[in-house]
C-alpha positions as CSV (number, residue, x, y, z in Angstrom):
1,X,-84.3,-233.6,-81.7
2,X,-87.1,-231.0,-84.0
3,X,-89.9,-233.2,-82.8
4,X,-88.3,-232.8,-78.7
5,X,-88.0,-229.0,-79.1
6,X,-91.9,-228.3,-80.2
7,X,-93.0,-230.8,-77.5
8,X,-90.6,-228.5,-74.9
9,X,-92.3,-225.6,-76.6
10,X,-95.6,-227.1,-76.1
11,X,-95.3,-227.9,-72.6
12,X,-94.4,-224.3,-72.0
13,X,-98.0,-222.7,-73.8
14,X,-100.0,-225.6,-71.2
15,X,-97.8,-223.9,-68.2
16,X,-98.2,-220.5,-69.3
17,X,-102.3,-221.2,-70.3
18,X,-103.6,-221.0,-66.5
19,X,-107.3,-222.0,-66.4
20,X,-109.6,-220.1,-63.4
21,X,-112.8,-221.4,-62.1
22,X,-115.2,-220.1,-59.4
23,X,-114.7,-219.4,-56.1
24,X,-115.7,-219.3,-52.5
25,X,-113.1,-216.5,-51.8
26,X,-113.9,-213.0,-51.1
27,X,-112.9,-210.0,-52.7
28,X,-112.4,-207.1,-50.9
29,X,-114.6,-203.9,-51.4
30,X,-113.9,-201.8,-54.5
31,X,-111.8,-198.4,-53.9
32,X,-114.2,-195.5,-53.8
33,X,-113.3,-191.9,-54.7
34,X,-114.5,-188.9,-57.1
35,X,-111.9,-187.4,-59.2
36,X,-112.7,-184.7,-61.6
37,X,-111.4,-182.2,-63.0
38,X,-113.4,-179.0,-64.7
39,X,-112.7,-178.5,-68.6
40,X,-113.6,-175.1,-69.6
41,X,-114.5,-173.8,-72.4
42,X,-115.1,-170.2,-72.0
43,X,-111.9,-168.3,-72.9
44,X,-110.5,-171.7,-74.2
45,X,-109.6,-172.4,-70.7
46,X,-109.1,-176.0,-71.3
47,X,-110.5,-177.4,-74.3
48,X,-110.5,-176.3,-77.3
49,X,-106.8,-174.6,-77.0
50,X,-108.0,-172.5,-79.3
51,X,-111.5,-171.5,-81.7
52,X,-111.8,-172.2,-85.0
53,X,-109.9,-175.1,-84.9
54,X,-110.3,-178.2,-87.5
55,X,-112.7,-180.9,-86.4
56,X,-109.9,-183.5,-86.4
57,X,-108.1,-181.4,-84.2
58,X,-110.3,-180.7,-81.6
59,X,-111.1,-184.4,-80.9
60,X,-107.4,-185.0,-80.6
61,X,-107.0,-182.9,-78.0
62,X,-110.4,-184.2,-76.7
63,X,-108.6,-187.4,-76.4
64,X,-105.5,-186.5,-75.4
65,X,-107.2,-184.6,-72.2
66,X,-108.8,-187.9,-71.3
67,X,-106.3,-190.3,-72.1
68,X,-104.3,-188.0,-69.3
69,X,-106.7,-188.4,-66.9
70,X,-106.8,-192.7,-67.3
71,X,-103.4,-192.2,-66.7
72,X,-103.6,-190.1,-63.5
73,X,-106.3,-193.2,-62.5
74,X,-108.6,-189.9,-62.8
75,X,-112.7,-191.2,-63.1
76,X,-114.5,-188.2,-63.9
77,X,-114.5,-184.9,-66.1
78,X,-116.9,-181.8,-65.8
79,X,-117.6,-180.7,-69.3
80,X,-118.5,-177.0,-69.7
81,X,-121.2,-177.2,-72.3
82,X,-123.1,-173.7,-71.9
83,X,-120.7,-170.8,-71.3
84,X,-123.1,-168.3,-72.2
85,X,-126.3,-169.4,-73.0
86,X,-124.8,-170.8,-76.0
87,X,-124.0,-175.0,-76.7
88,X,-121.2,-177.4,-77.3
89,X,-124.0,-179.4,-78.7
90,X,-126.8,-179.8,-80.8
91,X,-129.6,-177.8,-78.9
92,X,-132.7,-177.5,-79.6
93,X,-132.8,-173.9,-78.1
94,X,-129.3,-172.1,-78.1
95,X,-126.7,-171.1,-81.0
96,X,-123.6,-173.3,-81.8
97,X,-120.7,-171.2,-79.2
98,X,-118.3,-169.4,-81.0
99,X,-115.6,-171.0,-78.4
100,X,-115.7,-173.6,-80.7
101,X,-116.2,-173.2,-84.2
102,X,-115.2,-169.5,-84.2
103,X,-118.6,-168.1,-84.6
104,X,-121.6,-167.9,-82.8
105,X,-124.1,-169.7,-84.4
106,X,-121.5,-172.1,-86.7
107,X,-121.6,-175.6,-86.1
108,X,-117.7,-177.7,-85.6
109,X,-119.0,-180.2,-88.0
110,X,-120.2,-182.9,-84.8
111,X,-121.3,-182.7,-81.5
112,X,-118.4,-182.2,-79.0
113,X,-120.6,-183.4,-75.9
114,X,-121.5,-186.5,-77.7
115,X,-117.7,-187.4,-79.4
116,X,-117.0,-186.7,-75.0
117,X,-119.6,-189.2,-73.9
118,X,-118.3,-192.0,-76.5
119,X,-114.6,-191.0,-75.8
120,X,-114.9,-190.6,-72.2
121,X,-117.3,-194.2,-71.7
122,X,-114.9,-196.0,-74.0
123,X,-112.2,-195.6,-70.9
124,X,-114.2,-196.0,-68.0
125,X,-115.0,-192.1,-67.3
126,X,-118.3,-190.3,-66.1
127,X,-119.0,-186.9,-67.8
128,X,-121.0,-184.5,-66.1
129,X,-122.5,-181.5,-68.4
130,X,-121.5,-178.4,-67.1
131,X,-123.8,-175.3,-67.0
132,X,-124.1,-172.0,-66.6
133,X,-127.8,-171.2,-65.8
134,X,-127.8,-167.0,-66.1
135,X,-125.1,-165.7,-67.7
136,X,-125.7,-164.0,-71.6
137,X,-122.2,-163.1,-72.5
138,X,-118.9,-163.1,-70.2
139,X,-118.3,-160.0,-72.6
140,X,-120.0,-157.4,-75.0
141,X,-117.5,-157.5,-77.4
142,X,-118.4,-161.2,-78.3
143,X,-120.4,-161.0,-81.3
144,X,-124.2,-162.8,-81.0
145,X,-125.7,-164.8,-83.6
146,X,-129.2,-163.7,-84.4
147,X,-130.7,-166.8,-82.3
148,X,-128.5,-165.5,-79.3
149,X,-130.7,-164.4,-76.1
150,X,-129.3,-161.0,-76.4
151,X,-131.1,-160.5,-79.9
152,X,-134.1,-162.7,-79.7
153,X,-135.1,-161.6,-75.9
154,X,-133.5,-158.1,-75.5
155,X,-136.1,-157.3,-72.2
156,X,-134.3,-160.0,-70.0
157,X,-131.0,-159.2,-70.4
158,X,-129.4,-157.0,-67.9
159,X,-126.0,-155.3,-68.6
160,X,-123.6,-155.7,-65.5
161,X,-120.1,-154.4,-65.6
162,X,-118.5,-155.5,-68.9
163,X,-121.2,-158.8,-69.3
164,X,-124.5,-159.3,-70.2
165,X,-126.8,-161.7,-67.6
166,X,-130.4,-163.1,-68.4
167,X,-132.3,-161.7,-65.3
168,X,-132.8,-164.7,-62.9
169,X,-135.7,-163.4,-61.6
170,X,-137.5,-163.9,-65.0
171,X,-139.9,-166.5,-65.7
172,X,-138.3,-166.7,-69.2
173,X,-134.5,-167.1,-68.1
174,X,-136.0,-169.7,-65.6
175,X,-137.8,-172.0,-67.9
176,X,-135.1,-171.3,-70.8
177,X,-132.4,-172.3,-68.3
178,X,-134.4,-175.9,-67.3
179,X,-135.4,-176.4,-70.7
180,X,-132.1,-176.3,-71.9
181,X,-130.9,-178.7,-69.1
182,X,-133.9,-180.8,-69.4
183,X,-133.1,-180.9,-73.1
184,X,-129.5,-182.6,-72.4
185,X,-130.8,-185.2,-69.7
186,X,-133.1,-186.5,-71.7
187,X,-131.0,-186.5,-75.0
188,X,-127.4,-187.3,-73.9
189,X,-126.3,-190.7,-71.7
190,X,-124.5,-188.2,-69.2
191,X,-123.8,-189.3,-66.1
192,X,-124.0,-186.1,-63.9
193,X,-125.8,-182.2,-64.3
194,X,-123.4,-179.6,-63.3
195,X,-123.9,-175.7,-62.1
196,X,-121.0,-173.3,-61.5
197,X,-120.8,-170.3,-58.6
198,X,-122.2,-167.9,-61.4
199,X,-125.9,-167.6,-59.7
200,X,-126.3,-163.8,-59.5
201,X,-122.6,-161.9,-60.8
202,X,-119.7,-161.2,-58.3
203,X,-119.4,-157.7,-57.3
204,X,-116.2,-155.3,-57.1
205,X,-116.7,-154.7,-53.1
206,X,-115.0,-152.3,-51.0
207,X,-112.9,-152.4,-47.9
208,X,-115.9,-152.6,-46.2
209,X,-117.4,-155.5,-48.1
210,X,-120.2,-153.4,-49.5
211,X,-120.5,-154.3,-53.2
212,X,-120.2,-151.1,-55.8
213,X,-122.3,-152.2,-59.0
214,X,-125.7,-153.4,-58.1
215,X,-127.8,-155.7,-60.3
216,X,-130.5,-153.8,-61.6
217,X,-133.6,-156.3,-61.6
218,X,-135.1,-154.2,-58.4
219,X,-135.1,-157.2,-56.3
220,X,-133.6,-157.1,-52.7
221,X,-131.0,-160.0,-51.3
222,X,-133.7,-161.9,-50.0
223,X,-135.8,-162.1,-53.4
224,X,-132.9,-162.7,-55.5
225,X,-132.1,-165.9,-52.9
226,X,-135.3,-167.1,-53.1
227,X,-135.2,-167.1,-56.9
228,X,-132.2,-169.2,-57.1
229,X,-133.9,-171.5,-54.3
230,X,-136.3,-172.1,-56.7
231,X,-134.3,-172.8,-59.5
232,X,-132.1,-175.1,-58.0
233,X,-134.9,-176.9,-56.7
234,X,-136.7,-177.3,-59.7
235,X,-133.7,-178.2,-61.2
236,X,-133.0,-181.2,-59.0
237,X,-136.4,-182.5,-58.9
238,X,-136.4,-182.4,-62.4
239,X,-133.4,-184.3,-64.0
240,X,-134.1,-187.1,-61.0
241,X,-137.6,-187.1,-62.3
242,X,-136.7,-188.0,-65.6
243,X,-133.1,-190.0,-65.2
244,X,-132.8,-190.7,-61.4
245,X,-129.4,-192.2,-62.0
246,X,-128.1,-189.0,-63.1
247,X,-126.0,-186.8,-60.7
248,X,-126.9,-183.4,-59.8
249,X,-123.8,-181.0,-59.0
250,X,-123.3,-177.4,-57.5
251,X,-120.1,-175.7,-57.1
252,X,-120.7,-172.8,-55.3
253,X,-118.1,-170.0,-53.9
254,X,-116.1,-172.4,-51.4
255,X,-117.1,-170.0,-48.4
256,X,-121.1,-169.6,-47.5
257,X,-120.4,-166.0,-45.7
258,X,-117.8,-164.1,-44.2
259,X,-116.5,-164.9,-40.7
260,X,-118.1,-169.1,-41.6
261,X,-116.6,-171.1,-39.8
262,X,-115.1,-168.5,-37.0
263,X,-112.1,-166.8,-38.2
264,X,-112.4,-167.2,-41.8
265,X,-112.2,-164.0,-43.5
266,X,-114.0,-163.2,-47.6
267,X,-114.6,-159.4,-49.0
268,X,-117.3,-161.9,-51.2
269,X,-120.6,-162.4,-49.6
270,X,-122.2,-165.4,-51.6
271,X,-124.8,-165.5,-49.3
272,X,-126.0,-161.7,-49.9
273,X,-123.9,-160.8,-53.0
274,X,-124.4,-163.5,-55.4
275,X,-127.8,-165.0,-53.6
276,X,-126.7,-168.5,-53.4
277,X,-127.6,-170.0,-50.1
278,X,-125.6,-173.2,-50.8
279,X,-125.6,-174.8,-47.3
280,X,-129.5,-174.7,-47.5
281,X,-129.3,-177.1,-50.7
282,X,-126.6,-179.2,-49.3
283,X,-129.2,-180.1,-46.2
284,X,-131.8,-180.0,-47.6
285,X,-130.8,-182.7,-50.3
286,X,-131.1,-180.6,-53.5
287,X,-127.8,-181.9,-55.5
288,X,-126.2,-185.3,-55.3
289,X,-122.6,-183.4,-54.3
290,X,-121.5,-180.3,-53.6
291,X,-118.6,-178.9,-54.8
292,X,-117.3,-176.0,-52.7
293,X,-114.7,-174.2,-54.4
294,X,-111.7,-174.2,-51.6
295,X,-109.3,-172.9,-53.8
296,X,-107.0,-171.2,-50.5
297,X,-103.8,-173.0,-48.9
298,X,-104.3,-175.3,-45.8
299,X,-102.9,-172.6,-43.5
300,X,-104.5,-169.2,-44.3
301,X,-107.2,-167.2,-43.1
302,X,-109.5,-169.2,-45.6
303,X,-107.8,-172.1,-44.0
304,X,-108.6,-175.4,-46.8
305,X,-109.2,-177.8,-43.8
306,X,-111.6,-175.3,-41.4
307,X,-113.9,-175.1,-44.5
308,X,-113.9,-178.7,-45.8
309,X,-114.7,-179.3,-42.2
310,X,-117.7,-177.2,-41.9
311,X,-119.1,-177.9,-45.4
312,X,-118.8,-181.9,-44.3
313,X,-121.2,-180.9,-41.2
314,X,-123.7,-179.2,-43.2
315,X,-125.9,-181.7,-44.8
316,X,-125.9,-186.1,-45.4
317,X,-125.0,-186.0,-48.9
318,X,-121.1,-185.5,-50.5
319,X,-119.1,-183.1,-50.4
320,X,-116.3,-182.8,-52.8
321,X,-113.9,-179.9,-52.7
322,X,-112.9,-177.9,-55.6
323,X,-108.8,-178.0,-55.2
324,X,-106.6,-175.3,-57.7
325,X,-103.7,-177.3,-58.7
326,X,-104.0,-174.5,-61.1
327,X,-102.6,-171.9,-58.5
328,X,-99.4,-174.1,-58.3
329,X,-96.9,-171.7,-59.3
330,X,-98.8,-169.1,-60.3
331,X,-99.3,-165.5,-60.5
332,X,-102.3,-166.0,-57.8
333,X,-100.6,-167.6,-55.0
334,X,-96.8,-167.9,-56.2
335,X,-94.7,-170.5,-54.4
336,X,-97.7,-172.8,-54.1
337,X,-95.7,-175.9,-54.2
338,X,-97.3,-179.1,-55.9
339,X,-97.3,-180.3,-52.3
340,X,-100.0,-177.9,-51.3
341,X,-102.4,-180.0,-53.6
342,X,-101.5,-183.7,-53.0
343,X,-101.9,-182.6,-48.7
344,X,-105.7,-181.5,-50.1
345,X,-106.0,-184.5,-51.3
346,X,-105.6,-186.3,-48.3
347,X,-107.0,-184.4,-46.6
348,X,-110.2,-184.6,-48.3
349,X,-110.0,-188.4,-47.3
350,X,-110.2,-187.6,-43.5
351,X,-111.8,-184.6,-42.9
352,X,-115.9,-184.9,-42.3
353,X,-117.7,-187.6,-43.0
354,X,-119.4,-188.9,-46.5
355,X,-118.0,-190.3,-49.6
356,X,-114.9,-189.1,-50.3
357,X,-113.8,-187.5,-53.9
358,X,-112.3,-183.6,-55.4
359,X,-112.6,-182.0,-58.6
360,X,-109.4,-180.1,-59.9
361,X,-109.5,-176.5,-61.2
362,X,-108.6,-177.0,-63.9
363,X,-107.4,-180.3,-66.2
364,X,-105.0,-177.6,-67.9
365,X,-102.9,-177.4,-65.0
366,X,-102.6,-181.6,-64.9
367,X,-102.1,-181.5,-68.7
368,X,-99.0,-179.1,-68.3
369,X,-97.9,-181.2,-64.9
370,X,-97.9,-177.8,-63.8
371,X,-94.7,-177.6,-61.0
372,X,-95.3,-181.4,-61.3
373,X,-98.4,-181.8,-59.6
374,X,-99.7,-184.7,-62.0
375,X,-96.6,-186.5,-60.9
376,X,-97.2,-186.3,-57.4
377,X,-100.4,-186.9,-57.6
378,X,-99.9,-190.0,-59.1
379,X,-96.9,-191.2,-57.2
380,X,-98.6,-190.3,-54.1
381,X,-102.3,-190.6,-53.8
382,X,-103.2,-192.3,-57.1
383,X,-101.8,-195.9,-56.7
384,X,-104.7,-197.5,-58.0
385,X,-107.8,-196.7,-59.4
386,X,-111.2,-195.8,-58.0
387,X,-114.9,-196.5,-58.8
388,X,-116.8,-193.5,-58.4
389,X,-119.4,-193.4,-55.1
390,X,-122.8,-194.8,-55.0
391,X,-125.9,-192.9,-54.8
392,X,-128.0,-195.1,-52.1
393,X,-130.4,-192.0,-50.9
394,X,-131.7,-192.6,-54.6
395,X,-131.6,-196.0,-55.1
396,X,-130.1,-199.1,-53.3
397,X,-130.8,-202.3,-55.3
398,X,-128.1,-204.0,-55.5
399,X,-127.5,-205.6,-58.8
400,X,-127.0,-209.5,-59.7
401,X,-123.4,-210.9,-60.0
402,X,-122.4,-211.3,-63.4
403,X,-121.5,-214.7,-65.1
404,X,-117.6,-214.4,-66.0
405,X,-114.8,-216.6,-66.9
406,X,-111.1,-216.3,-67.3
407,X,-108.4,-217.6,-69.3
408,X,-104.4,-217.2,-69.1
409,X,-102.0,-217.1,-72.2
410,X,-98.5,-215.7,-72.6
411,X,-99.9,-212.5,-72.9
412,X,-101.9,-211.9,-69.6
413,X,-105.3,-212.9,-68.7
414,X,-108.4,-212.4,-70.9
415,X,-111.9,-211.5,-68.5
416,X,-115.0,-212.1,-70.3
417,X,-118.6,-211.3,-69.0
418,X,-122.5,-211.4,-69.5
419,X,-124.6,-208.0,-68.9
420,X,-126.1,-208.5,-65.7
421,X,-129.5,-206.8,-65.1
422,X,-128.8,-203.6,-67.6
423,X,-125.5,-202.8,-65.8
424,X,-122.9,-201.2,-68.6
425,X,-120.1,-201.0,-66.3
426,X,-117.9,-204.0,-64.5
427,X,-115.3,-203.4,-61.9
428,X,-112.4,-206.0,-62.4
429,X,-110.1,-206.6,-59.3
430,X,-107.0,-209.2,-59.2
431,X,-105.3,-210.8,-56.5
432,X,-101.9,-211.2,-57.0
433,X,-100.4,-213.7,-53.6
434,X,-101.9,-212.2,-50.4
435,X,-103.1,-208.6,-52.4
436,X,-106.0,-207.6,-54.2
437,X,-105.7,-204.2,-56.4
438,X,-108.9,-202.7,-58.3
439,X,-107.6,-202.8,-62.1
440,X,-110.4,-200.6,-63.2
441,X,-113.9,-200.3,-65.2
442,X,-114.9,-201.8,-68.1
443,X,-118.0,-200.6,-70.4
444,X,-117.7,-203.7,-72.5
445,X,-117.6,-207.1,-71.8
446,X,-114.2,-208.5,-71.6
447,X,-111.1,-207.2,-70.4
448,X,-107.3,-207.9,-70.7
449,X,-105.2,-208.1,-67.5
450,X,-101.3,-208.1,-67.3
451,X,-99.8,-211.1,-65.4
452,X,-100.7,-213.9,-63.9
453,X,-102.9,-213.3,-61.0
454,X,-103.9,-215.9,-58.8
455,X,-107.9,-214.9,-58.7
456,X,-109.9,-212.1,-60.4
457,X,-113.3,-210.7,-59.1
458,X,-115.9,-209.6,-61.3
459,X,-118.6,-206.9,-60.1
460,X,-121.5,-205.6,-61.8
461,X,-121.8,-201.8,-61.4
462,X,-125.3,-200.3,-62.1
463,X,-125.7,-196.4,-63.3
464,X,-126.5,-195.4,-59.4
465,X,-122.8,-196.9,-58.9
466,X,-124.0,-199.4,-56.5
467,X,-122.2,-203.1,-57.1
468,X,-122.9,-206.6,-57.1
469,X,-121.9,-208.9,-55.3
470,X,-118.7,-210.0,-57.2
471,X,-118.2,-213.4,-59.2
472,X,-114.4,-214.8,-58.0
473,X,-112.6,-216.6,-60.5
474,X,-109.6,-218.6,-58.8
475,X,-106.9,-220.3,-60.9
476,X,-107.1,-224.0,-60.7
């Protein structure tokens, strides 16, 4: 009867134990979407909660904020790593920032942007290094280290209202703000460079939209534009000259000038007040996306949809709003329902043309499910998950289709894989009767998948996101 029962028992493992071989079957094409969310620094925004904290700390939350996003199916994070011409990393040029350590000029004990990078790879998500190029101090009651730029190069810095700016116009705050960028291209494996709205500083304006502090470098409108034309630029030929596979971001003020499109209203000028002629970089090709910060409802004067739609008709490269779940339920725009975000969503996925994707201001907001917006999210426009889009005006080889096998056991069904032409990234999809889902990325070589299903597909994904043609494993 003893010997019956373990030949039952083994007769079950063989059943359960499904073998897959290849196949002539075709996959479907992988999801494609950008999802991001800013994490700030400055202030202690997002991350760290708050300065000074221990080391161990600090990467807890780091993890925490990530493992959030795996959950929402999120694939990207935009990691502020120069507030104020200061570094969440080792530079070779700028102080330790006092947002994290507690003093300017202290180190945490590691390098945030590099415990990011591993933490952030390790589950499948790009991180794009976020910059400000100008700005000295948001404040001058932040004390500056002596290496700071308002002690070692006191005849570029330019007091405005209650912060301190490098002048743009300077050949020094110029090459400083490349180097420094240069610096983390080359150093870091990021995946994406990444400037904010903070070109020249926003004005108070009037009623009549004339702005009431000037910023005293001399220059008129037109000078100060063409000084940030040339930065941004130099900036984009520059990291593609050294890592073409890296992305280049803006995200300027979400509207270009006032009364653009017709019937959209803004007391800010970004055009004239802040000198950032962001629909001449978007055609002329000088970021990879642009990230337009539509922060406003989808019916309002700065109407979410009119803008997306006009951005989307400015230039051939993407366009990825910046959405506020932040404002859900907030001081800002109270009432804003959760709603309001998840329709932005969608609508991001219809409106205009291009590859679709958003970035979230901010991750805090998702953290806290703020008025349950993760939630909806998730239940509503995050079924699955999404590879991020390709680049093909840099570079359209398509890599070689990996070498893969499969095996089934009680537990699921282990995916292994050979690197396949320096790709570090697979995209595993599963077919389960008639459907195929996308199950996610990989930056190692196996993976473990729940179930039984019927056939897996195995693409190679190389650093300018293109794919290969995938390998389809079918169960015999």
């Amino acid at each position: 009867m003893l010997r019956s029962f373990f030949v039952f028992l083994f007769c079950i493992d063989l059943t359960l134990a499904q073998s897959y071989g290849p196949s002539r079957e075709q996959a479907p094409v992988v999801p494609r979407e950008f999802r991001a969310a800013w994490v700030a620094s400055v202030y202690n925004i997002d991350w760290p909660s708050r300065k000074a904290l221990p080391r161990a700390t600090q990467q807890a939350e780091l993890r925490r904020l990530l493992d959030k996003m795996v959950a929402m199916k999120m694939n990207a994070v935009i990691f502020q790593v120069r507030p104020n011409a200061d570094a969440l990393y080792a530079s070779r040029y700028e102080p330790w920032s006092h947002w994290v350590s507690g003093r300017m000029g202290v180190s945490p004990g590691y390098d945030p942007l590099k415990y990011c990078i591993q933490q952030a790879h390790a589950r499948g998500i790009e991180v794009h290094a976020w910059f400000n190029p100008f700005r000295a101090l948001p404040s001058k009651n932040i004390p500056a280290s002596r290496n700071h730029v308002t002690k070692t190069n006191r005849r570029v810095i330019r007091n405005f209202k209650t912060s301190q700016w490098m002048d743009p116009s300077s050949s020094f705050t110029q090459k400083r703000a490349l180097a420094v960028i240069m610096d983390v291209t080359k150093r870091y494996d990021v995946d994406g460079i990444h400037i904010d709205d903070y070109f020249y500083p926003y004005p108070d304006v009037d009623k009549s939209g004339r702005p009431k502090q000037i910023f005293p470098d001399g220059k008129s409108p037109a000078q100060r534009r063409a000084v940030v034309d040339r930065f941004v630029q130099r900036m984009y030929s520059s990291v593609k000259s050294a890592k073409p596979w890296v992305r280049v971001g803006i995200s300027p003020f979400g509207i270009w000038r006032p009364g653009v499109p017709a019937g959209t209203t803004a007391r800010i000028d970004a055009y004239r007040h802040l000198s950032a002629d962001s629909r001449k970089w978007l055609s002329r090709g000088w970021c990879d996306y642009l990230s337009p910060q539509l922060y406003w409802r989808i019916n309002s004067e700065q109407s979410f949809t009119r803008l997306l739609s006009w951005w989307r008709q400015q230039g051939t490269r993407p366009v990825w709003p910046g959405i506020a779940s932040a404002r859900v339920k907030s001081s800002e725009d109270p009432g804003r329902p959760a709603s309001e975000i998840v329709n932005q969503v969608k609508l991001s996925r219809t409106v205009g043309r291009n590859y679709v994707g958003h970035v979230f201001w901010s991750m805090k907001s998702l953290m806290q499910n703020r008025g349950g917006v993760s939630q909806s999210l998730v239940r509503n426009v995050y079924q699955e998950p999404a590879l991020v889009p390709p680049m093909p005006w840099v570079n359209r080889k398509t890599p070689q289709t990996p070498t893969a096998r499969a095996a089934g056991n009680r537990g699921g069904v282990t995916v292994t894989w050979s690197d396949s032409a320096g790709c570090d990234q697979y995209a595993i999809q599963a077919r389960y009767g008639n459907r195929w889902r996308f199950v996610g990325v990989s930056q190692g070589n196996s993976m473990q998948i729940n179930g039984q299903p019927d056939a897996i597909a195995v693409s190679a994904v190389n650093r300018f996101g293109t794919t290969s043609v995938p390998l389809v494993l079918s169960k015999r």
